[in-house]
N, C-alpha and C positions, 0 to 999 in steps of 0.2 A: 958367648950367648948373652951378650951386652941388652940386646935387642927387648927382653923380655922383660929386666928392669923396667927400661925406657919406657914399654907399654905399660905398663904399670903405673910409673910414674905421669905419663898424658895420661891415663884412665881418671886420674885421684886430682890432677892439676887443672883439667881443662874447664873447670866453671859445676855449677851445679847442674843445669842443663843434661851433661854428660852424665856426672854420676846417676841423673834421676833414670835416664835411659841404661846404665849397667843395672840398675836394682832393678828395672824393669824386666830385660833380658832374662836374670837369675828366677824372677819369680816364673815369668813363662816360662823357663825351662825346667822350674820346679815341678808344676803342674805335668809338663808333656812326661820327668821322669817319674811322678807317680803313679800315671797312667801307666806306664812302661813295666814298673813295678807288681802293678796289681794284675797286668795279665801274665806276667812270669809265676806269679805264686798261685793262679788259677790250680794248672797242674798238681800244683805241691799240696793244695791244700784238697783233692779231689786224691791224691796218692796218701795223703795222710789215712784220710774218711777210711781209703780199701786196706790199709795197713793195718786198723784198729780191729776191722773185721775180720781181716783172715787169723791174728793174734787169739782171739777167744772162741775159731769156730771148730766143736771140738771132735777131734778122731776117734772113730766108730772100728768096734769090727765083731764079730760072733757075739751073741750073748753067752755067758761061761758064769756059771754054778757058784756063787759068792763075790762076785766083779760089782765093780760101780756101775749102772747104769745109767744111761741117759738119753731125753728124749726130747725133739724140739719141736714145738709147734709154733707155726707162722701164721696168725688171723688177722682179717684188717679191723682196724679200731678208726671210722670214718676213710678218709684216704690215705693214712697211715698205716703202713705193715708193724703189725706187736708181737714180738716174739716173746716166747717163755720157754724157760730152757728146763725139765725137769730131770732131779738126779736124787737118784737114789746111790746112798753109800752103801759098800761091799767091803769086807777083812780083804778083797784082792785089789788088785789094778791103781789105777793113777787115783790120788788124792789130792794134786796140785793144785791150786784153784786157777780160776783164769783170769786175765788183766782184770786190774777193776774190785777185785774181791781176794779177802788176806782169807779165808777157807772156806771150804765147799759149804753147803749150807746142811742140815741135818733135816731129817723129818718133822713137818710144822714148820720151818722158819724160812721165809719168802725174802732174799736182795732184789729191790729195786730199782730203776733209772729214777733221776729226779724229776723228769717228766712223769714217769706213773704215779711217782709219789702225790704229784700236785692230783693229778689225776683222781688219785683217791680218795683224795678231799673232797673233792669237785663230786664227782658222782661215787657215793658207796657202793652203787650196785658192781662194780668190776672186782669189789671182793671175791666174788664168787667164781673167778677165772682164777684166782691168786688162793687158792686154800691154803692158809697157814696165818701166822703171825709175821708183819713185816717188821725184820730184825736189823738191816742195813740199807744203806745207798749203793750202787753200785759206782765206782770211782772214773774218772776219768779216760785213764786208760783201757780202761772195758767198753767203751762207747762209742760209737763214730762222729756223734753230735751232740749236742745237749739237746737236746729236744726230743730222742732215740726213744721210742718205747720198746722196751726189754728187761724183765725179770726172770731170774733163779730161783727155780720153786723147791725143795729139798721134799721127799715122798720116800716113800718104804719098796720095795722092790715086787711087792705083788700089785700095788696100785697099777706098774707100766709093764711089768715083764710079760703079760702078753699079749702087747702091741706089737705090731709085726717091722714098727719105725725103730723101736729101742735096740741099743747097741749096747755093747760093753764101751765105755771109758776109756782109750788110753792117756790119752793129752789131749792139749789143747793148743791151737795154733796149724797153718798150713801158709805154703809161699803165696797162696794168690788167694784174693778175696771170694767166695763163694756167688756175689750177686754185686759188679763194681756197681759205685753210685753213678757211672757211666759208661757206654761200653766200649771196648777197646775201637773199632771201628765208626763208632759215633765219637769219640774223644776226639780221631784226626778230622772228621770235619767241620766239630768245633772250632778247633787250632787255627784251622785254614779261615775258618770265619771272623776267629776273632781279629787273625794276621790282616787279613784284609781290613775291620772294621776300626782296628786302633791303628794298628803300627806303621801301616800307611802313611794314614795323616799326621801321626806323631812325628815322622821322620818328617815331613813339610814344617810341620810346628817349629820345632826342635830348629831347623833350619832358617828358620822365618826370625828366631827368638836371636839366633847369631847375625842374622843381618839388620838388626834395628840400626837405624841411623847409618845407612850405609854412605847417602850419599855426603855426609856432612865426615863420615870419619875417611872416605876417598879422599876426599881433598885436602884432610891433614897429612893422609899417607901422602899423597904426589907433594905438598909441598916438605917432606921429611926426606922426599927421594931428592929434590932438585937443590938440599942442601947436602947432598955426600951419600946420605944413607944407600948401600947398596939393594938390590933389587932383592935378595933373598931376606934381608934386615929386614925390608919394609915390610913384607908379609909376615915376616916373623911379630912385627912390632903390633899387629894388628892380631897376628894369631893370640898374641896375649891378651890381648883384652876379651875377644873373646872367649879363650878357654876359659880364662879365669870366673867370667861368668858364668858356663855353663859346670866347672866344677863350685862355684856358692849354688848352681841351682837344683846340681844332683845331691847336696848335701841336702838343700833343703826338701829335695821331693821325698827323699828315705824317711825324711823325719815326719812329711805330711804322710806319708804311706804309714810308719809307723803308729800314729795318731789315727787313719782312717782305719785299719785293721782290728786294733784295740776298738773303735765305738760299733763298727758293721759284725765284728766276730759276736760283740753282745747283742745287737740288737739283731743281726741275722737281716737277709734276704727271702723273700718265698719260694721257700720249698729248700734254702740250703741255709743250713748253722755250719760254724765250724770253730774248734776251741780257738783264743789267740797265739797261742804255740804252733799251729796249724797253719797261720797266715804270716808266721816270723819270717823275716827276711834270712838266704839264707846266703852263706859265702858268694855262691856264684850268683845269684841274681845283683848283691850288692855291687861284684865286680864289673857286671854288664853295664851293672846304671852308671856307675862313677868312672868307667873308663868310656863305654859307647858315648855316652853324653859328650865330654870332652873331645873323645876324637872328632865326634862327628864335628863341631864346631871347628876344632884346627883346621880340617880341610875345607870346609866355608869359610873361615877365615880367612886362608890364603890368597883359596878362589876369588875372593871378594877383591882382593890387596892385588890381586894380578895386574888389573885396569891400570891403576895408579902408578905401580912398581916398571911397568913397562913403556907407559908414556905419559909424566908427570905433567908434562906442559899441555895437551892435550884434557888432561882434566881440570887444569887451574885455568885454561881457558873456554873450555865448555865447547870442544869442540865437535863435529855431528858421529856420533856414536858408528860402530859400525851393526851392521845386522846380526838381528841373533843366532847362533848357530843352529842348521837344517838337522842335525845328527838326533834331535830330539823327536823330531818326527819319521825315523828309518823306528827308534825304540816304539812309538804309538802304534806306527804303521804291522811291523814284527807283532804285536799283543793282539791287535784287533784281529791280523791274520791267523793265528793260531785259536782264539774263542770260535771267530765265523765259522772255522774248519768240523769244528767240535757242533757250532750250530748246524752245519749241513747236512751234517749226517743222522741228524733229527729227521730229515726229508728222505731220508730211506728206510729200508726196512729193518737193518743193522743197526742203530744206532750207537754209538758210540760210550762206551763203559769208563769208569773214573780205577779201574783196577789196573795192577802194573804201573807201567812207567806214564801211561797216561794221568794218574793223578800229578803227579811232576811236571807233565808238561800244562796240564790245565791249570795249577796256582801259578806257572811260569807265565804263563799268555794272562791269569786277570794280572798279577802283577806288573808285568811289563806295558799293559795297556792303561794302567794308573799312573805306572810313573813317566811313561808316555802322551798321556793329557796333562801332566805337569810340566814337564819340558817342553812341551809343543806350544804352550797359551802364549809365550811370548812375541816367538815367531809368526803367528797366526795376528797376535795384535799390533806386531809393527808393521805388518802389511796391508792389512785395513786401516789400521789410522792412516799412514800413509799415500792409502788411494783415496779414503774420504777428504785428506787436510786439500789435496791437488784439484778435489771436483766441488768442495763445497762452498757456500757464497755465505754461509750462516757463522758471526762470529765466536757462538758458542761452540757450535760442533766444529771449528777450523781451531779454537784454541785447544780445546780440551786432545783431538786429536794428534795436534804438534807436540803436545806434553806426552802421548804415548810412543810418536815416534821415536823423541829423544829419550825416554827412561819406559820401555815396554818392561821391564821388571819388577819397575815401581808396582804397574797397578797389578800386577802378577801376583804380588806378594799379599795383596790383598783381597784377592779374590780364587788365589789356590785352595784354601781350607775351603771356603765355600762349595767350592766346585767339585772336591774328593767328598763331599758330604754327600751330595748329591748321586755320586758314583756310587760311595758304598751305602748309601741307603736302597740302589737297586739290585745291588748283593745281597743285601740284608732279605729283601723279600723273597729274592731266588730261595735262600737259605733257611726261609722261614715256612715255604711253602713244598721245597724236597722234605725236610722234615716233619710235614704236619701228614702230608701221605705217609710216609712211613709209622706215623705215631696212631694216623687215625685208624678205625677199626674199619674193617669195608662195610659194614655193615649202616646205614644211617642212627639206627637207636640201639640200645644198650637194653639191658634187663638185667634187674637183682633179682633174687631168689633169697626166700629167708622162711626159715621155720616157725612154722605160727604156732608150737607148743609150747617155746619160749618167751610169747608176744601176748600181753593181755588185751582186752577189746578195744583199751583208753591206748595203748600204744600202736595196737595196730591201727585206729583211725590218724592219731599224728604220724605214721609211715605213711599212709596214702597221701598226707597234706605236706610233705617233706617239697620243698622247693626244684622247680625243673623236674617232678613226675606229671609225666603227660596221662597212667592210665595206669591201673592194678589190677590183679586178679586171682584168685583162688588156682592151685590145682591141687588134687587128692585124689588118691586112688581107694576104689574098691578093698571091701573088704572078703577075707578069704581065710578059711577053716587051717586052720595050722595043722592041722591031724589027718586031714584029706590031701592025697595026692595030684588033687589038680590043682595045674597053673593058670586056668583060664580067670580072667582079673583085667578092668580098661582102668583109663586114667580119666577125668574127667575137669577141665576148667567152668569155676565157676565167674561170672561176668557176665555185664550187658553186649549187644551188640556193636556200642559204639565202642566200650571197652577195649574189646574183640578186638575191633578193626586197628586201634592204638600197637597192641602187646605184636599183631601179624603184620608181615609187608602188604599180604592183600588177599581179602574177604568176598566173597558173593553169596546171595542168598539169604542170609540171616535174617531172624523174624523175630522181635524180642518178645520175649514173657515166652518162652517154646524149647524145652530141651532138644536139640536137635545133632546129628551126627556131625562128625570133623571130619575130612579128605583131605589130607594133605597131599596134595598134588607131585611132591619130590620125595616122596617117603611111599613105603609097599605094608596098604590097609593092615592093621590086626585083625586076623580072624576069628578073633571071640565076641568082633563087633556086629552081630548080624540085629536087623530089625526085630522085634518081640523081644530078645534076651531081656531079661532082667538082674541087676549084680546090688547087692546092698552095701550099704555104708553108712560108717561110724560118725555121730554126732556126739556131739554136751550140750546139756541145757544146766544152764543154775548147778553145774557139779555131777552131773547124772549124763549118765551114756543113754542116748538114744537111736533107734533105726530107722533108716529113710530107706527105701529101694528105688531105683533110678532104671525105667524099660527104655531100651535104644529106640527108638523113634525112624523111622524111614527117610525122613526129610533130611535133608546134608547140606552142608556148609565147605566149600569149597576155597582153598586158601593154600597160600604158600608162606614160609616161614623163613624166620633168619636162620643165619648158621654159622656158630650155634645160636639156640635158642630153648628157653626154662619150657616151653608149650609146645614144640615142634612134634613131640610124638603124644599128644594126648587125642581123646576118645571121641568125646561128646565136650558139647556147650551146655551146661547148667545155670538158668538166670536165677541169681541171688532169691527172684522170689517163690523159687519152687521148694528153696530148702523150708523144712517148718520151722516158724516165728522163734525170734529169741535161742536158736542154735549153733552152732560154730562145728568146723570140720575138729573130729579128733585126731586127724592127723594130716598137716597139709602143710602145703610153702604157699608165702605171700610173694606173689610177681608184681615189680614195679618195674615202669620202661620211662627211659628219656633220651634225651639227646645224646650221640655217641663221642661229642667232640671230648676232650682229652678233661678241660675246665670244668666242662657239665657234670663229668663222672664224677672227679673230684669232691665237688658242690655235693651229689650229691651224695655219695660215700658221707662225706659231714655230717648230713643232716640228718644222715641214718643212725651213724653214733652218737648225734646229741640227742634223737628222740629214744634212743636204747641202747646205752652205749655197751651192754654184755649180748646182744646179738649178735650171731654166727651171719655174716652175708656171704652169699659167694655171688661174684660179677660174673656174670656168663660170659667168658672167652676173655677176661680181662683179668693180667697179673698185675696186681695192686705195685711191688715191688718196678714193674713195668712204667707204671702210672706213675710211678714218685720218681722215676728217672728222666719221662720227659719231661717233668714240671722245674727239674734242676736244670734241665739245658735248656727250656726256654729260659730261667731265669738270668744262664749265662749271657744267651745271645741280646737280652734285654740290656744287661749289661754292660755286653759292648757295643752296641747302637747309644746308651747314653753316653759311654766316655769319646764315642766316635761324635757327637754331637757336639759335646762339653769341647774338645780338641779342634773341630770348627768352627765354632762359633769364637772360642779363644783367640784361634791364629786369625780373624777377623778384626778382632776388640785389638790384641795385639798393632797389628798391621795398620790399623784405619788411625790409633792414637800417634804410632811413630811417622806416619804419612803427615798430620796435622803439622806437628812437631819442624821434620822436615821442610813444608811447604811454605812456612809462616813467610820466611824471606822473598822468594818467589810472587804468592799473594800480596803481600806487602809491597813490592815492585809497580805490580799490576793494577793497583788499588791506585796507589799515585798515579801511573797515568791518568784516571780518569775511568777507569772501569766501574760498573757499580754491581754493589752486592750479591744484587740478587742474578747474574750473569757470572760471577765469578762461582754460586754455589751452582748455577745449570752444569757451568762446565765442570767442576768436582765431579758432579754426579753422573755426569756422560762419560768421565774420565776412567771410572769404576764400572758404571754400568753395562759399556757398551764390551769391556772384553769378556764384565761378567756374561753375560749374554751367550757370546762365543763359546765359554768353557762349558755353560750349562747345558746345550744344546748338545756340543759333546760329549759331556759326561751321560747326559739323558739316551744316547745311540749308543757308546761305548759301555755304559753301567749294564740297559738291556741285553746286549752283546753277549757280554758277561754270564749275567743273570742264565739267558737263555742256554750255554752253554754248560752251565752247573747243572739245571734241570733236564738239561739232552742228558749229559754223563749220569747223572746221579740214578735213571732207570725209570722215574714213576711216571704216571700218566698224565702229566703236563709239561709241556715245555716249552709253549710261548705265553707268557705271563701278561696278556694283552690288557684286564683288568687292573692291571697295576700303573698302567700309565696312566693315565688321569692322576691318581695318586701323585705319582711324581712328578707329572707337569705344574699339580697346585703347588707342591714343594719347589719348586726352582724360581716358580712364578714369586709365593713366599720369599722365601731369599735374595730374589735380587729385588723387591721392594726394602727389604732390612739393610743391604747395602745400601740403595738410595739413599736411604734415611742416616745410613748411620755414615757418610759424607756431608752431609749438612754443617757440622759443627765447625768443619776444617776454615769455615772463611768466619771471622769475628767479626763486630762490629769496631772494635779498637785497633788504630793502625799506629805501630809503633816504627817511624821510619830507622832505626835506628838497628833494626833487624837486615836489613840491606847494607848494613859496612862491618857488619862483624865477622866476616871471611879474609 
């Protein structure tokens, strides 16, 4: 194994030039292994999150006569679920306490998350959810996040014992999380998203980072063969240099990975924290980086060293290549036919499901169609340079052409990341858009519901003024004799008409300032609603209970409602100015409605706990807990569209500065003839542009292809994504202007003839 020294030794010998282009290599392969890193710890650290949870959620069973009791309640605090866990001590049952906390807590004494802690500085009013004195923090291990709101209240056994939630105590801990911070079935087409949106283009990167300086280290190999070295040496000789790169570059990416997990674990992402112990690296991830990386590189290596190793005179004399292998377009051809298959059956009545062996074969078809428009751009572009260099009269486009026939991988290598950008940005949408059906409610707006006997007049008008409410409104019901055996009793929203028409899908008739009746057209009337009835109801003025009575009226309002919906079975319409001056319902819920999209809730869940932050809300048909899961998997796939970004635009910057590098000789040739400048950057940019062009246009057919076949399989009510093109026609258009531009630099203005004899 002589061979490997030897590379070694030409790595470290052959001029600065060389070394600048190995450090180069190692940093790009740093980058694509930290990329590589942080989607393997995705997982880990989304398994830590449900680990910690299922560890303190605690087991329940009969209440029994001197037992510890316990009882959890889950309310949202803005668009954060807060839990409080109450227990009461018993002389019986478990006394353990749970991660996070060295003993249970006593009556009066409240453990905290240090999120509520800050909390309780911040607004005192949430005292009154926490009765006791706050005696700890709770620890680490107790928490799935730092940012977790959750406290351990300690209470006496008559306070909870007869709630019909409270359990006896046993322990604490179960194998599986109670509510994962993802769900098992969403997690895998995460996976598949993020596989597609990094690892993809990583594995190009990654490859791209092993061929720097290819054509300059080919014809050291061929002159190393035609001095003795045999044809397995010479690969071998080549394989070293680049492993060795790509092991400084996995060394270096664990330690950028390490660095980036430490500053993101503190400062957090939206909507996901996680401790740094959570994002460690862990054996087998490290073993992926630091052997995949390497291997991947030996066999590009070799691959690369083939040319030279098997006909060295052929490269030391430049002689015409032969064509690039077709085997790359049977792989394109296989991908595209398996998505189409999946898109077809969009066009019938069965469409086709992502269950079974079909989700297998659907990441096999986008993958094989990715790595399919990678092996194919070359053959595609020596065939077009090719026929243009034979018909064109133009000496820009006839030079730039001849330089793709003879090196079609050159400008390959500089326009692959590009062009997977472009591919999995129309994955991205597919994947952003089966998701958003599934996340969005069917409903267009939303409604909270909240107790106006907890809300003073100063808070209830900052609820109305809370950001993205479109409309609010009163409902209260009738009051009725507690000692009297009749149930007859209506419900009654108070609101204007235009109010009205906000809170329903859809209104007729309405007349404002007019108590008038409700029909809800999908619902079967109350029969205590008849015209003449009269029902009275509980007012406050200034502290004092006061009586209004309310006669149903004959005139109706005809409407249909969400479902669910805080209004859908009430009575009558009551305008604000029929109640008497200066009164308030004594017992009623404030209805507020807005936008149903996932963001909007969010917003404004916020705005409700900054204007009161000990209000009870409940989101009508919306589990908060729901809410905070899809706001972590958008934040993932945000994620990976930025490292899928970061990873093409690299293998670009990459690619365009070893091309520069490369070409100096060449240019410098062409320049003495007599060529001038500004001809030599046309053909650069044609040289780049024109395959870019080819790839993007496929990737723009191929990525749709894709795209549309995730949205067949995936079940929802879209699946040709026609609105997105435009979108990605700007983007491709974008990109191959960035390439234009970023070919410019490759011809200087200083011509150093002396680059033409250093071979």
């Amino acid at each position: 194994m002589k061979e490997f020294p030897l590379g070694l030794r030409l790595l470290f010998s052959a001029g600065r030039g060389n070394r600048i282009r190995f450090f180069l290599m190692a940093v790009g392969g740093s980058l694509g292994v930290c990329c590589l890193a942080l989607v393997l710890t995705v997982p880990a650290i989304l398994d830590a999150h449900d680990g910690r949870a299922a560890a303190r959620e605690p087991q329940t069973s009969d209440k029994r006569a001197g037992a510890t009791l316990v009882l959890e309640r889950k309310d949202p605090h803005g668009s954060k679920p807060f839990t409080r866990v109450f227990i009461a001590k018993g002389g019986k049952g478990a006394h353990t306490p749970p991660p996070g906390l060295s003993e249970l807590p006593e009556p009066g004494e409240v453990f905290v998350s240090p999120r509520v802690q800050d909390l309780l500085r911040a607004e005192p009013a949430l005292r009154s959810l926490l009765p006791g004195k706050v005696r700890g923090v709770i620890g680490g291990p107790g928490l799935t996040d730092p940012d977790e709101l959750y406290a351990y209240v300690g209470t006496t056994r008559a306070a909870i014992a007869a709630d019909g939630d409270t359990g006896t105590l046993k322990s604490f801990g179960y194998d599986y999380a109670p509510t994962p911070v993802v769900d098992p079935s969403t997690l895998t087409n995460l996976r598949f998203a993020l596989g597609t949106l990094v690892l993809l283009p990583l594995a190009v990167f990654l490859s791209v980072c092993a061929r720097l300086s290819a054509a300059s280290r080919t014809r050291r190999l061929a002159s190393l063969r035609l001095l003795g070295l045999s044809t397995k040496g010479v690969q071998r000789v080549n394989a070293a240099e680049t492993v060795a790169a790509a092991v400084l570059g996995a060394l270096l990416g664990l330690c950028e990975y390490w660095i980036l997990n430490q500053v993101m674990s503190r400062t957090g992402l939206p909507a996901l924290r996680w401790y740094p112990s959570d994002g460690s690296l862990s054996w087998s991830t490290a073993a992926i980086c630091l052997i995949g990386a390497p291997t991947l590189a030996w066999f590009v290596g070799r691959a690369s060293a083939r040319g030279a190793a098997a006909k060295p005179l052929a490269v030391r004399r430049t002689a015409a290549p032969k064509p690039p292998s077709k085997w790359g377009a049977l792989v394109l051809v296989t991908g595209v036919g398996i998505v189409s298959g999946f898109c077809s059956t969009g066009l019938t009545r069965h469409p086709a499901s992502s269950d079974g062996p079909f989700a297998a074969l659907l990441a096999a078809g986008v993958l094989l169609t990715g790595v399919g428009l990678v092996l194919t751009l070359p053959l595609l572009t020596y065939h077009l340079a090719r026929t243009v260099a034979r018909t064109s009269r133009s000496l820009t486009l006839t030079l730039a052409m001849r330089r793709n026939e003879v090196e079609p991988g050159s400008a390959m290598r500089v326009v692959t990341g590009l062009v997977l950008l472009v591919f999995a940005a129309s994955l991205a949408q597919g994947v952003l858009i089966e998701f958003k059906q599934v996340s969005k409610p069917n409903s267009p707006t939303q409604q909270y519901s909240i107790a106006l006997s907890g809300v003073s007049e100063g808070q209830q008008h900052a609820l109305t003024q809370v950001p993205e409410v479109r409309a609010h409104g009163l409902t209260m019901d009738s009051w009725s004799d507690p000692a009297s055996d009749s149930i007859d009793g209506i419900s009654v929203v108070v609101a204007t008409c235009a109010q009205f028409a906000h809170l329903v899908v859809h209104s007729e008739g309405c007349v404002d300032g007019k108590v008038m009746r409700l029909v809800n057209l999908n619902s079967i009337p109350n029969p205590w609603v008849r015209p003449g009835a009269s029902f009275p109801f509980h007012l406050r003025a200034s502290g004092h209970k006061v009586s209004a009575s309310v006669t149903v009226p004959s005139a109706a309002i005809r409407f249909t409602a969400d479902d669910p919906s805080a209004i859908g079975g009430d009575d009558l319409l009551v305008p604000p100015s029929a109640l008497p001056p200066g009164t308030r319902p004594d017992s009623a819920q404030l209805v507020l409605t807005s936008d149903s999209d996932p963001h909007v809730v969010r917003e404004v869940l916020d705005g409700i706990g900054s204007a009161v932050p000990t209000v009870s809300v409940d989101p009508v048909g919306v589990n908060v807990d729901s809410l905070q899961q899809i706001a972590v998997i958008e934040t993932l796939l945000v994620l990976g569209m930025i490292m899928g970004l970061v990873i093409g635009v690299a293998a670009f910057l990459v690619s365009v500065t070893d091309r520069a590098v490369e070409r100096r000789a060449q240019v410098t040739a062409i320049t003495l003839i007599g060529a001038r400048a500004r001809t030599l950057r046309a053909v650069q940019s044609t040289q780049v542009v024109l395959p870019l062009a080819i790839g993007l246009v496929l990737a723009l057919v191929t990525g749709k292809l894709a795209e549309s076949s995730y949205l067949v399989t995936g079940g929802g009510a879209v699946f040709w994504d026609f609105s997105g093109i435009p979108v990605l026609a700007c983007a491709a258009l974008g990109v191959a202007v960035i390439a234009a531009i970023g070919t410019l630099p490759l011809v200087g203005r200083r011509i150093d003839p002396e680059l033409i004899r250093r071979d």
